[in-house]
C-alpha positions, 0 to 999 in steps of 0.5 A, spaced: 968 935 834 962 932 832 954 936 832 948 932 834 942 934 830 935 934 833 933 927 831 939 923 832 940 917 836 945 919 841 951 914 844 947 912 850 941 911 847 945 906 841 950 904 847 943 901 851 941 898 844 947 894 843 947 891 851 940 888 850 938 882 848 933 882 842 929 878 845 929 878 852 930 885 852 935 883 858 942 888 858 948 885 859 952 889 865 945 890 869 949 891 875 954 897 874 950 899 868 948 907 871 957 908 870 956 905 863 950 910 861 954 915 865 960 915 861 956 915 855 952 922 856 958 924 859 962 922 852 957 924 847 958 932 850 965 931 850 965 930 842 960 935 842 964 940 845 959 941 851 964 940 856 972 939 857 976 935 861 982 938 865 986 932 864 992 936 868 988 936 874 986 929 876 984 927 883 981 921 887 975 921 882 979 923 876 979 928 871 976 933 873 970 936 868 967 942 866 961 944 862 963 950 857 959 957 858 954 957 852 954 951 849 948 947 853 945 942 848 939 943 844 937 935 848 933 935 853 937 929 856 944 932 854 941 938 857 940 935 863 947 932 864 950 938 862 947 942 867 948 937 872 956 938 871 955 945 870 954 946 878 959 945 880 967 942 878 968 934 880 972 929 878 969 924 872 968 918 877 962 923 881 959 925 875 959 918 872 954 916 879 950 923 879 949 923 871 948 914 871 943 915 876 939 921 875 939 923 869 940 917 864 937 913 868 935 905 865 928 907 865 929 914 861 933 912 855 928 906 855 922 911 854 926 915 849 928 908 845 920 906 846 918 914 843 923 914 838 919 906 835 926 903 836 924 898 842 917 896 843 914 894 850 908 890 852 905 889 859 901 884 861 897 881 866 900 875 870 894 870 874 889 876 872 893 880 878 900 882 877 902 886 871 909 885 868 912 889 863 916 887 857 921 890 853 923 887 845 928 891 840 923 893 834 927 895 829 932 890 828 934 894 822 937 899 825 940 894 830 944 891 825 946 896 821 950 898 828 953 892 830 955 892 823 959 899 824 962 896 830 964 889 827 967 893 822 972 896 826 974 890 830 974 885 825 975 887 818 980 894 821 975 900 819 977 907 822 972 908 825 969 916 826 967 919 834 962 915 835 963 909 832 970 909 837 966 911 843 961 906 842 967 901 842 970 903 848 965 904 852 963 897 850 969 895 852 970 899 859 963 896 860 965 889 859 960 887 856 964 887 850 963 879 849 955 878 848 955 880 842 960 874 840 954 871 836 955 878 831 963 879 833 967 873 834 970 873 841 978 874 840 985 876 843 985 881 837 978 884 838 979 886 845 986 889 844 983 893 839 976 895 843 981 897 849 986 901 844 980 905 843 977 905 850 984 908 852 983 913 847 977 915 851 977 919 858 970 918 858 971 910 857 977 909 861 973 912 867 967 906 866 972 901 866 975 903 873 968 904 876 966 898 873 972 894 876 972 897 883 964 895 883 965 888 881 972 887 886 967 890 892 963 885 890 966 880 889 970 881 896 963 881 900 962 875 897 968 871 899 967 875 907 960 872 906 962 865 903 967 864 910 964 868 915 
């Protein structure tokens, strides 16, 4: 079991990081990605002993979670999710949505990253009328030492610790996964240890099954569309 500390990045937070393109400040995954911050919330309070998973009770939305009496995290955005789960006993699949899009919503983690001098964002006036915002990895520093940890287990067969393993799985569940290929090459034996790890994890397997079900009804609205 793992204790986070008050000034510690959390896995979602360090997930988000790895998905985002340093420049462009695009995340990979954009579509689908309330499921993948989901899990990771969901995750990071698992390894924290926050929640428990009733692996023998698994119904249409998966296992189902309950949130631990008097274990409420000291993190405001942990606290959150933790009495989102709290109010009622449902299945991982349900928390991943309710959490994903109402607690560790895109904006959110992006604020705290942006607080914490990890990312930077600029905004500007386009045609004196319309302001857009962009958003840039400042401390390229931390992000590098993160992805060293995660090539480490996929390259060169590092044990990884809890975080490490769930960061890898979640990756994995995710599917973006690849986009770090400039860092990680893109192997067959990267990703049988990436899913070995994402296997491992309730929480991940959860994603890779939301991730998948979306991607398939969108891809049969395509080809309704295409022969409508």
């Amino acid at each position: 079991m793992t204790m986070q500390t008050e000034n510690e990045m959390l896995i979602v937070e360090d997930l988000t990081l790895l998905m985002m393109d340093d420049r462009s400040g695009a995340i990979a995954g954009a579509g689908t990605l309330y499921y993948t911050l989901g899990g990771a919330v969901l995750v990071e309070l698992g390894l924290g002993g926050h929640t428990r998973a009733d692996e023998d009770d698994k119904g249409l939305n998966g296992v189902k979670v309950h949130a631990v009496a008097g274990r409420a995290p000291s993190d405001p955005l942990l606290r959150a999710a933790h009495t989102k789960v709290g109010e009622r006993v449902r299945g991982v699949q349900t928390l991943l949505i309710e959490i994903g899009t109402g607690v560790a919503t895109r904006e959110a983690v992006l604020d705290r990253l942006v607080e914490r001098g990890v990312l930077r964002q600029e905004t500007k006036k386009t045609l004196g009328l319309f302001r857009t915002t962009s958003t840039t990895v400042a401390d390229t520093e931390y992000k590098k030492a993160l992805v060293e940890k995660v090539r480490a287990v996929l390259i060169d067969g590092a044990e990884p610790d809890a975080r490490t393993a769930a960061l890898v799985g979640l990756l994995s569940a995710s599917g973006t996964l690849p986009t770090l290929h400039r860092f990680i090459p893109w192997s067959g034996k990267v990703h049988k240890r990436a899913k070995e790890l994402e296997q491992s994890s309730w929480g991940a397997e959860a994603v890779n099954a939301a991730v998948m079900r979306t991607v398939a009804a969108v891809s049969a609205g395509t080809v309704v569309a295409a022969t409508s």
